[in-house]
C-alpha positions as CSV (number, residue, x, y, z in Angstrom):
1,X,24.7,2.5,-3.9
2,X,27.3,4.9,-2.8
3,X,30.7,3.1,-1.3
4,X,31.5,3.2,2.0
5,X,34.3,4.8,4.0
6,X,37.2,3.5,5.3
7,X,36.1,5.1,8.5
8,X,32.4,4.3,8.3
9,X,33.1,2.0,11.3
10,X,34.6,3.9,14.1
11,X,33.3,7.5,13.3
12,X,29.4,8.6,12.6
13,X,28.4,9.2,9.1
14,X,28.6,13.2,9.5
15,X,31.7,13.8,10.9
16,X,32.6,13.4,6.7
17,X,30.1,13.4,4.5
18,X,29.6,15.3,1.6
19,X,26.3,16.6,1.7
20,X,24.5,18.1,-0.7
21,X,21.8,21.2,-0.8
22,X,18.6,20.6,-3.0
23,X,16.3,24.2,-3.8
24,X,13.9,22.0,-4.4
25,X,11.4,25.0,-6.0
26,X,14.9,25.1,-8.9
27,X,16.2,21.5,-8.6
28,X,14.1,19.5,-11.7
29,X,10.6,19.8,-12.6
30,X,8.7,16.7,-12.4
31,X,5.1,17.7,-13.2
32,X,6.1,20.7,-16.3
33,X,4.6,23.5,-14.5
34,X,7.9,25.2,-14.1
35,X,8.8,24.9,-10.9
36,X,11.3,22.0,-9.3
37,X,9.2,19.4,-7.5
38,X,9.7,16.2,-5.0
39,X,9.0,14.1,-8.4
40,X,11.7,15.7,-10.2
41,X,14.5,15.3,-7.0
42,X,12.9,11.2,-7.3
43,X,13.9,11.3,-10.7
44,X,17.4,12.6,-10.6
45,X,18.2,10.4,-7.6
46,X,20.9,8.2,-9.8
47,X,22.2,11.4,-10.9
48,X,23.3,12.1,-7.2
49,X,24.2,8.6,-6.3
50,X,26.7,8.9,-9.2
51,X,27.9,12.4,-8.3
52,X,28.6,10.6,-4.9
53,X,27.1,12.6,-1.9
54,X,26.4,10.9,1.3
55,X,23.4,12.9,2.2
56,X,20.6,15.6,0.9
57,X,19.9,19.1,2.8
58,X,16.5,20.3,1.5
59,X,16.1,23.9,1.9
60,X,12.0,24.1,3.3
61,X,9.6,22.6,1.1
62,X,6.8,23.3,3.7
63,X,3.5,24.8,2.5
64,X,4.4,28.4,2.2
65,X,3.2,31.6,0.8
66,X,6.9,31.8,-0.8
67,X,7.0,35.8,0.5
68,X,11.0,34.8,1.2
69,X,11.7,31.7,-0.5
70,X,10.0,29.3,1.7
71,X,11.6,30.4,4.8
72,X,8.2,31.9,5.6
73,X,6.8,28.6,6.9
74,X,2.7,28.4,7.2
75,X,2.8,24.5,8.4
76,X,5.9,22.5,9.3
77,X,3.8,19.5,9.1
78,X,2.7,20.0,5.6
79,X,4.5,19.6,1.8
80,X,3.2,23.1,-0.2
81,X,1.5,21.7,-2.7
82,X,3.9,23.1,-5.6
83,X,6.5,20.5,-4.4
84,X,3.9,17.8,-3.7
85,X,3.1,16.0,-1.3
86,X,3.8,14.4,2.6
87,X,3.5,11.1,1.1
88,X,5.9,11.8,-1.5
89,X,8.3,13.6,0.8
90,X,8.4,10.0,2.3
91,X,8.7,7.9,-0.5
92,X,11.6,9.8,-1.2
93,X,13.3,10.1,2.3
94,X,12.9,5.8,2.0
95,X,13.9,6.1,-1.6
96,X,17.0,7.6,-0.9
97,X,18.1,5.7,2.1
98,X,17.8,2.4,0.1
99,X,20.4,4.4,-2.4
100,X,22.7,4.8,0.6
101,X,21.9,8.5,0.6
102,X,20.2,10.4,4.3
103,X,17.9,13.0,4.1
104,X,18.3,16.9,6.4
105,X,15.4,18.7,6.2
106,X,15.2,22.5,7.5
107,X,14.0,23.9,10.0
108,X,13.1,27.9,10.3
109,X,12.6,28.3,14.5
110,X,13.6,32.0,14.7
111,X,9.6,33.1,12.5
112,X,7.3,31.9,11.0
113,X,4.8,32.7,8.0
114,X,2.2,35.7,8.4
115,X,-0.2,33.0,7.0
116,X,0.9,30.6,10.0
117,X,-2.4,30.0,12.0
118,X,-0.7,31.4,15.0
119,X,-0.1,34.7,13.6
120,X,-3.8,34.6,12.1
121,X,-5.1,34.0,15.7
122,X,-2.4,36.7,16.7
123,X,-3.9,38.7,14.3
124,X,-7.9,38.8,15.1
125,X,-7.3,38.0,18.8
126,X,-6.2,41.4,19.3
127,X,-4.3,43.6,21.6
128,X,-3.1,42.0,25.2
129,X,-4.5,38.6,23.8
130,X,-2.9,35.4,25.1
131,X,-2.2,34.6,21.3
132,X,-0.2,38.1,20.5
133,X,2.2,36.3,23.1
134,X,3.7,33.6,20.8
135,X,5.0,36.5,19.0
136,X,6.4,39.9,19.8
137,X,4.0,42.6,19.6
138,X,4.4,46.0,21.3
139,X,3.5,49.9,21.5
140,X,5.0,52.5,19.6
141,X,7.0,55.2,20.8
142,X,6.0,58.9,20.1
143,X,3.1,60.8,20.6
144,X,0.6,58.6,18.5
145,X,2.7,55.6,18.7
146,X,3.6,56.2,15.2
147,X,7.7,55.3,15.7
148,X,8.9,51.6,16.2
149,X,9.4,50.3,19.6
150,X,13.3,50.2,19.2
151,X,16.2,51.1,16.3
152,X,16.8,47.5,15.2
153,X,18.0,46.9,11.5
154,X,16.1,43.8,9.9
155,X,18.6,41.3,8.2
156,X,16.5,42.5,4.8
157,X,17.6,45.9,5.7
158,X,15.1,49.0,7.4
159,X,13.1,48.4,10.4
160,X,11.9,45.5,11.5
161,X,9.0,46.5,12.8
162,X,5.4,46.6,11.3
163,X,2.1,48.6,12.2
164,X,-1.2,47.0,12.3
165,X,-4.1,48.8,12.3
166,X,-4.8,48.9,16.0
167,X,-2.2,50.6,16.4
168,X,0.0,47.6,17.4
169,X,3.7,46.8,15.9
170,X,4.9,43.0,15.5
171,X,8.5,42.5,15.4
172,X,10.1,40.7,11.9
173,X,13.8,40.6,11.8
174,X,13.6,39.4,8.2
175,X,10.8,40.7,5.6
176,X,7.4,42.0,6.7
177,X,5.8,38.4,6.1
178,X,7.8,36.8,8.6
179,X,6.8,37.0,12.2
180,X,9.4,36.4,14.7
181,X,8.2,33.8,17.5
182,X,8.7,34.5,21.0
183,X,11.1,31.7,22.3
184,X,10.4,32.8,26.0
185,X,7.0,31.0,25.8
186,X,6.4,27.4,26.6
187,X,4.3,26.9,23.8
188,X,6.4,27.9,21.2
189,X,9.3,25.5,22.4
190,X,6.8,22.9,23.0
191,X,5.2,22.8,19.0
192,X,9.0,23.1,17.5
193,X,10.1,19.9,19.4
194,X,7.1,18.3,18.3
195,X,8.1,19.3,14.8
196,X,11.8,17.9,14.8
197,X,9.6,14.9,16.2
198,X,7.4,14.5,13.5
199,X,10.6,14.7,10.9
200,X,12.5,11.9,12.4
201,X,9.7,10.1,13.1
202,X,9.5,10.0,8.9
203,X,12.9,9.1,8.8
204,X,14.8,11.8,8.2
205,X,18.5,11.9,9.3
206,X,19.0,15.2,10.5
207,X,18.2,18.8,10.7
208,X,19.6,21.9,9.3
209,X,18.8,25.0,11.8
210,X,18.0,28.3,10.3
211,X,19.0,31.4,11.6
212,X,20.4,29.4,14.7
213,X,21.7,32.3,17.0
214,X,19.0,34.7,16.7
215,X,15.7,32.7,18.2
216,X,16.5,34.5,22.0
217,X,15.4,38.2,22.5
218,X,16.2,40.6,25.2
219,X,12.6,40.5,27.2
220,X,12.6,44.4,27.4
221,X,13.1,44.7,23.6
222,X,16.1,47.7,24.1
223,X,17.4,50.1,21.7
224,X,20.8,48.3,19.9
225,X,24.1,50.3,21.6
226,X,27.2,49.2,18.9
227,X,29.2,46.3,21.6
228,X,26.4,45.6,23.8
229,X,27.0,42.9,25.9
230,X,24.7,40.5,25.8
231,X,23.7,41.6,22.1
232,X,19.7,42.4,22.3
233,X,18.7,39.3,19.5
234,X,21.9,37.6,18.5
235,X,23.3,34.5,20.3
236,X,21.9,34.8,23.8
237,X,23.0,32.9,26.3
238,X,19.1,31.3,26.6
239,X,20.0,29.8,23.0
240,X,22.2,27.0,24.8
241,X,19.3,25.8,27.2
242,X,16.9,25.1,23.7
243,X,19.8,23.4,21.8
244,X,20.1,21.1,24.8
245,X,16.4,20.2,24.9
246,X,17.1,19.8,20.9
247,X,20.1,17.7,21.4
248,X,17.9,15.5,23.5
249,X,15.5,15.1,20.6
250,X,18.1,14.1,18.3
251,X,20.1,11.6,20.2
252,X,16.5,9.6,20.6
253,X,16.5,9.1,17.0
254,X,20.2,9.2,16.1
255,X,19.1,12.2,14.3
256,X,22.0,15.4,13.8
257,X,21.8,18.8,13.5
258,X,23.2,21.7,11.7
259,X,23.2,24.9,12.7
260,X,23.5,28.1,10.6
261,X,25.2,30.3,13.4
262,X,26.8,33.6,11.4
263,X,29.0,34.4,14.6
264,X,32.4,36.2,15.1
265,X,33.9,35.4,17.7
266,X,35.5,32.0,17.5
267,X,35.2,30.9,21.3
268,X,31.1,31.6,21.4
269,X,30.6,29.6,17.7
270,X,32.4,26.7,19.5
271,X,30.1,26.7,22.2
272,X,26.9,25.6,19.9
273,X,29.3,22.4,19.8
274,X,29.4,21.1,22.7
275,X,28.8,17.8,22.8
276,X,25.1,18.2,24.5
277,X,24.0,20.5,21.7
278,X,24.6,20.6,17.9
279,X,26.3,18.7,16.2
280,X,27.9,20.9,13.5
281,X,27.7,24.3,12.3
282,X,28.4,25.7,8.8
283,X,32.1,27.0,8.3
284,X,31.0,31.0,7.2
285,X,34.4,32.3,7.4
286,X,35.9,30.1,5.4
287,X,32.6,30.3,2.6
288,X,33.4,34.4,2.6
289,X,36.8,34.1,2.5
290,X,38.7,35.7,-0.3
291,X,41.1,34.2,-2.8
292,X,43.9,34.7,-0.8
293,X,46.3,32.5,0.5
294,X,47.3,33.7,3.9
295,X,43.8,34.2,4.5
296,X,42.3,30.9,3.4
297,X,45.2,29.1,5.6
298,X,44.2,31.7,8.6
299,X,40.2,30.5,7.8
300,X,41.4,26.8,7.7
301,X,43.8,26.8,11.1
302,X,41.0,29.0,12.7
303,X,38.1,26.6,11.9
304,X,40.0,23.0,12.6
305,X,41.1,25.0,16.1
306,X,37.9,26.3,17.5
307,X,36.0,22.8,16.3
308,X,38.8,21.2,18.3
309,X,38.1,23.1,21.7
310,X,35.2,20.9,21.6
311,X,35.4,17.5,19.5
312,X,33.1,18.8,17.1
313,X,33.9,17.7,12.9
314,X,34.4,21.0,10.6
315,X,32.5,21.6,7.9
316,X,33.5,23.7,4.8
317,X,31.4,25.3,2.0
318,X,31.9,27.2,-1.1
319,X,28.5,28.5,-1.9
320,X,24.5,28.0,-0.9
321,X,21.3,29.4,-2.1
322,X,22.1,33.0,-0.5
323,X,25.7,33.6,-1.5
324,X,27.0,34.4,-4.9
325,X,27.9,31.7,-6.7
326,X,31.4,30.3,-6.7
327,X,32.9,30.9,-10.2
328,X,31.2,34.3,-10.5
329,X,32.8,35.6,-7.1
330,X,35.8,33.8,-7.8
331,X,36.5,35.7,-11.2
332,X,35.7,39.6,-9.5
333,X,38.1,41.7,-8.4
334,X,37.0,41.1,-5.0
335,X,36.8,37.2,-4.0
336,X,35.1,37.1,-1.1
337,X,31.8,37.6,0.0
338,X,30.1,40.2,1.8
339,X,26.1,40.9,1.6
340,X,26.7,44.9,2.0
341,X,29.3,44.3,-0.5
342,X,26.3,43.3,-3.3
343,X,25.9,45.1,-6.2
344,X,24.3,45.3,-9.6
345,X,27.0,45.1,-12.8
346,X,30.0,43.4,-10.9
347,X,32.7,43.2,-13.7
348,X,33.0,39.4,-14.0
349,X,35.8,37.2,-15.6
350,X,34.3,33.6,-15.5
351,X,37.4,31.9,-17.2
352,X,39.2,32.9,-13.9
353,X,36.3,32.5,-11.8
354,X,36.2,28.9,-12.9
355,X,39.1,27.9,-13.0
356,X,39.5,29.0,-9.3
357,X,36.4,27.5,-8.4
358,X,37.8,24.1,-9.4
359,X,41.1,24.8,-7.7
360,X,39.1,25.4,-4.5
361,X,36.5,22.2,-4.7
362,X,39.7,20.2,-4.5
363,X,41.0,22.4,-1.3
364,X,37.2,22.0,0.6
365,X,36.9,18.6,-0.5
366,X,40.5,17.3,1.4
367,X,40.1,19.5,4.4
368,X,39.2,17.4,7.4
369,X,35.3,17.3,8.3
370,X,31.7,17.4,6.4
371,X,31.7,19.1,3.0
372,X,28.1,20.7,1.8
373,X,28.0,21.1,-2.2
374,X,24.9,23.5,-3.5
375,X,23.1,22.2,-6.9
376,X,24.8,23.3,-10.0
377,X,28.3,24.4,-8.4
378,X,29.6,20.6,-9.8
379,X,28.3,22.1,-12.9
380,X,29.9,25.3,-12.5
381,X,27.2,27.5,-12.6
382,X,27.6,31.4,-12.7
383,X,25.3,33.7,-10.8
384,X,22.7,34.9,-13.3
385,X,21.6,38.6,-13.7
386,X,18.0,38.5,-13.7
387,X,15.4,41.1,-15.1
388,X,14.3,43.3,-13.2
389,X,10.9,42.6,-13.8
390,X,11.2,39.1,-12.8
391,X,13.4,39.8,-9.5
392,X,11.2,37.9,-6.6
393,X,13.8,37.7,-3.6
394,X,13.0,40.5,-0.8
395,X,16.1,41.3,0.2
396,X,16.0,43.4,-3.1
397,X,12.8,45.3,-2.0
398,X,13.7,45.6,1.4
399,X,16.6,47.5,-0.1
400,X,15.2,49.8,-2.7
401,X,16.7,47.6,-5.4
402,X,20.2,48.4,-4.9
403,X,20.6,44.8,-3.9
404,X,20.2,42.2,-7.0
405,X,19.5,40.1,-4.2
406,X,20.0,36.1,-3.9
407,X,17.6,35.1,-7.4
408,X,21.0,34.9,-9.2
409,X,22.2,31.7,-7.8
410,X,18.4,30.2,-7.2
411,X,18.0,29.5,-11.0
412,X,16.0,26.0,-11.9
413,X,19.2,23.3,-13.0
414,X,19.9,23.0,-16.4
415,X,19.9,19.0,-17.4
416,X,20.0,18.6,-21.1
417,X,21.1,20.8,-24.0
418,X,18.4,19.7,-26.3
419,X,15.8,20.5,-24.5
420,X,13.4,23.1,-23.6
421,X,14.2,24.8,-20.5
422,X,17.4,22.9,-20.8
423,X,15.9,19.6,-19.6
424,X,14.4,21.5,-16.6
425,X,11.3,19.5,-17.2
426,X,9.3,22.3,-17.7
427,X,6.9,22.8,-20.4
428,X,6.2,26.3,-19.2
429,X,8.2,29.6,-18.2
430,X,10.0,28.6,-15.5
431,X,9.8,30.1,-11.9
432,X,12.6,32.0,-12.7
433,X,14.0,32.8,-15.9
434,X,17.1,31.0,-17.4
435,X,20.0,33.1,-18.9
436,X,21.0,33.2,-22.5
437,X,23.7,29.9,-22.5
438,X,22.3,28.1,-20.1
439,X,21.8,25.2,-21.9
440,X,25.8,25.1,-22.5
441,X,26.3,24.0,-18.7
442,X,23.8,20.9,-18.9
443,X,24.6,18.1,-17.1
444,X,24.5,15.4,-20.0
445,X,26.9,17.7,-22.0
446,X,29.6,17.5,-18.8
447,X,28.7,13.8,-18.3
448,X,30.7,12.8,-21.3
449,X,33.6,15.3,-20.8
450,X,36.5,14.1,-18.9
451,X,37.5,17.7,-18.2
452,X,34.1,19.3,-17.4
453,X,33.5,21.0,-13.5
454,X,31.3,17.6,-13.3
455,X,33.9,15.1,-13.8
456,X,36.2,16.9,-11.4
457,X,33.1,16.8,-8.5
458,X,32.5,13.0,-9.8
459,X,36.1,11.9,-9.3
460,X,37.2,13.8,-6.4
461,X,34.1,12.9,-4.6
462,X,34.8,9.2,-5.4
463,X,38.4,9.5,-3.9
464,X,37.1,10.9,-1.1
465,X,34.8,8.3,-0.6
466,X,37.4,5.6,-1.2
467,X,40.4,6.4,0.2
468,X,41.3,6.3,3.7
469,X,43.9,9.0,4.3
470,X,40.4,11.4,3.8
471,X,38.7,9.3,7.0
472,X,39.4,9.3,10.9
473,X,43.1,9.1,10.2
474,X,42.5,5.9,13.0
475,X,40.9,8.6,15.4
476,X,37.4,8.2,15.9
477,X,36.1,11.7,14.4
478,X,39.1,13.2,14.0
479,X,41.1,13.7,10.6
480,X,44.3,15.3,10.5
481,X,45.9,17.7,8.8
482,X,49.6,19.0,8.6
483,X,50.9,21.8,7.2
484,X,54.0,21.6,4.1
485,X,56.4,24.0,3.6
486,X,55.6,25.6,0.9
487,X,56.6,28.9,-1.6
488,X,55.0,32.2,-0.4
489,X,51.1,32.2,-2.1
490,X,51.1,28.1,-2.2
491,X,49.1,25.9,0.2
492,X,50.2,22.4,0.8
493,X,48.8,19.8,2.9
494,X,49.4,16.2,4.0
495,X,46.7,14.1,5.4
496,X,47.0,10.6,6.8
497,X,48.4,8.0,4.5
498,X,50.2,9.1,2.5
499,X,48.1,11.7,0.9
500,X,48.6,15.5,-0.2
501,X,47.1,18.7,-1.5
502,X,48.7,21.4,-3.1
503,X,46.7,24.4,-4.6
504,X,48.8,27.4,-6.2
505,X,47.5,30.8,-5.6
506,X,50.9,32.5,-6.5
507,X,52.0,34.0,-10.0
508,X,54.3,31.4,-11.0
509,X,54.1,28.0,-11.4
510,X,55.0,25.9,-8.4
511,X,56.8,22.6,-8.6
512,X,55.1,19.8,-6.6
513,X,56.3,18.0,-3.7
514,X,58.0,14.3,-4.0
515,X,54.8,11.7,-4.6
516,X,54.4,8.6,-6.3
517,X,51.0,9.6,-8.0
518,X,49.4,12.0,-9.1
519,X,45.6,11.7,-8.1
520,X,43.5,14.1,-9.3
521,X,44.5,17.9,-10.9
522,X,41.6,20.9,-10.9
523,X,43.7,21.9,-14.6
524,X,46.9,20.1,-16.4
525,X,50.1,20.6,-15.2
526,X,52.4,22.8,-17.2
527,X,55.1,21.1,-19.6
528,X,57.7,20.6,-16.8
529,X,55.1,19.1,-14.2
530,X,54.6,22.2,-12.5
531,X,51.3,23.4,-11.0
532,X,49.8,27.0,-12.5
533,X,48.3,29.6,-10.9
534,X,44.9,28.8,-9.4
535,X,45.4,25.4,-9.9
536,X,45.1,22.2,-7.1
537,X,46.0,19.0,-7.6
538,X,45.5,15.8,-4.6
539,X,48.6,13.5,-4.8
540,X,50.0,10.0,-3.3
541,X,53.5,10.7,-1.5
């Protein structure tokens, strides 16, 4: 069972944990059929009590038509059948508790699936129908109705608007398949707060809040004028007044939330953190931010300031299952991450990439706040190029394949080297296809090498487990942080007792700063005891 913190008693589990995201569909295969399963998570559970991780973030695993990944949900009450079962969903949510490890599930409020028995109803109900009200249906403009009722963008790129045959266009802000909800009806807020119900209810810790600052509309539906004010779809002012009824929810069950809330400007993130709504939000500035070290420190004093304003913990995050994975992005020419920005045929150095990506698990991991970890970055996982033919994410489509889209970091896990579909489980093709050299990243080939990306994860999540200058610092949810003085292109950091972080993004080696013990390095120091380049290293003052 995982160790507690030294904090575990004054300060709630979240406010620190390192959490860890499971795509479950490319996670392990339990049942051989090529795609990951709630068997094959079951199976690999003493995997993740020894890698150390407080809590599991399942992205959805709901019965879906998959149009987008599973964020096209058909029933929030229901396992798809590819992943398995409710019952099994449960036995694992107990099954990891009595491992010390909570369970977040996710939920997707802002659509649902065009197979959702809603949007069926919608669907043969007709125009004007009660039903086309959960949803936002409207008239076209032009002489036929033949042009979309406004000039929105859809976050998959072109409109996101589609024409039925009556005439009729439904509004989608992500691909065709997904149906945007209309959060001014009763109904709708009424079946999702039955929904977070019905997850607690089975035990699960938390919630993780798709496409949290979108849900609210503009009633009247108006063209998009560049600095509107209120924006037309994006975080609404109504938002706050759901979040509270949320919050409610959540505090009945000791249950948490975390909200995806891709925002701007600092003071109107805070606000989703006030201490009547969520609980966290992920850190997206400081997951885009290039390898730079003025603006990674800018990214860091930003975040710990604005969750400050209102007592909320940070959180900090390298990479998920829509962002380019670490070590590739890491070794380009440009480090930080942008989704216009994709392209097919990035030049790519991985040595650099990875050894950056291990100086910059050490940074996230002694920042103050909740870390999230995505499968196979402790393993070091590039993003994959996959064929063409085998390309399944829409966000590709919806962009006339100028976009690889996200498939290259959603490939199944490789486990053993040995093994067909490196120790996937599979004994077919799997869902997606695994790159040439895959097998050279399997987990039991870095489980016996001190020096692999897994032993770093192991150990420097153990550490922060153990020690207590990574806890409340003796403040109830609040761990410090102090800046060092430090050579241009070097950040260095003291937390509480006694404990510092150094990472060297500068051309020349840096020397390190007095300490009594050297704790943990991301790479060796050089011959005098210096730090490299793009290299981190966690002392003991």
């Amino acid at each position: 069972m995982a160790a507690n913190r030294p904090s575990e008693a004054t300060a709630p589990w979240w406010r620190d944990a390192a959490i860890y995201q499971i795509y479950v569909r490319s996670f392990a295969d339990g049942d051989g059929d090529g795609t990951g399963d709630l068997a094959g998570v079951r199976a690999r559970l003493p995997y993740l009590v020894e890698l150390g991780v407080d809590a599991l973030w399942f992205t959805p695993w709901y019965l879906s038509p998959l149009a987008d990944g599973g964020y096209d949900v058909a029933d929030y009450r229901t396992i798809d059948p590819a992943f398995g079962t409710l019952a099994e969903a449960e036995k694992l949510i107990a099954e990891a508790r009595e491992l010390g490890i909570r369970t977040i599930v996710d939920i997707v409020p802002n659509h649902v699936s065009d197979q959702h028995p809603w949007f069926r109803a919608a669907l043969e109900a007709g125009s004007g129908s009660p039903e086309r009200d959960l949803f936002h249906f409207r008239k076209g403009r032009g002489a036929n109705g033949e042009i979309p009722p406004n000039d929105w963008v859809s976050e998959f790129g072109g409109t996101p608007w589609t024409r039925l045959d009556d005439g009729e266009w439904y509004l989608h802000l992500f691909a065709t398949q997904q149906p945007d909800l209309n959060w001014a009806h009763p109904a709708v807020r009424r079946e999702h707060e039955d929904v977070l119900r019905f997850w607690f209810e089975r035990g699960v810790a938390g919630v993780r809040i798709d496409s949290a600052a979108l849900l609210a509309k503009d009633p009247a539906l108006p063209d998009f004028t560049l600095g509107s004010d209120p924006h037309p779809f994006v975080d609404r002012d109504e938002l706050h007044d759901i979040y509270r009824s949320w919050r409610a929810i959540a505090d009945e069950y000791d249950g948490v939330f975390v909200g995806e809330v891709w925002l701007p400007d600092t003071e109107r993130f805070a606000r989703y953190l006030r201490p009547d709504e969520l609980h966290t939000a992920f850190n997206f500035n400081f997951l885009a931010c290039p390898w730079d070290p003025e603006k990674l420190r800018t990214a860091i004093d930003d975040t710990l300031s604005e969750h400050a304003s209102v007592g909320a913990p940070a959180t900090w995050v390298l990479c998920n299952h829509d962002v380019t994975r670490t070590v590739t992005r890491y070794g380009r020419e440009e480090t930080g991450f942008d989704f216009a920005a994709k392209t097919f045929g990035t030049p790519t150095d991985l040595a650099l990439g990875t050894r950056r990506a291990r100086a910059a698990a050490l940074l996230s991991l002694a920042l103050p706040g909740a870390a999230y970890l995505y499968q196979g970055e402790e393993l070091g996982l590039p993003e994959a190029d996959i064929p063409l033919d085998r390309i399944q994410d829409p966000m590709h489509f919806r962009k006339n394949g100028t976009d690889p889209g996200r498939d290259g970091c959603r490939v199944p896990m490789p486990w053993a080297a040995g093994e067909p579909y490196a120790g996937f489980g599979a004994t077919t093709e799997t869902w997606l296809p695994q790159p040439d050299g895959w097998s050279g990243y399997a987990a039991d080939i870095q489980n016996g090498d001190p020096d692999s990306m897994l032993s770093l994860y192991r150990e420097a999540l153990r550490l922060r487990r153990s020690e207590a200058g990574f806890g409340t610092g003796g403040e109830p949810g609040i761990r410090r942080l102090t800046w060092l003085d430090a050579p241009p292109g070097v950040l260095a950091f003291a937390r509480t007792d006694g404990l510092l972080c150094v990472v060297n993004l500068a051309a020349e080696a840096a020397e390190l700063p007095p300490h009594s013990a050297v704790l943990l390095t991301s790479g060796p120091l050089d011959e005098a005891g210096r730090l490299p380049q793009d290299t981190a290293v966690w002392l003991r003052a």
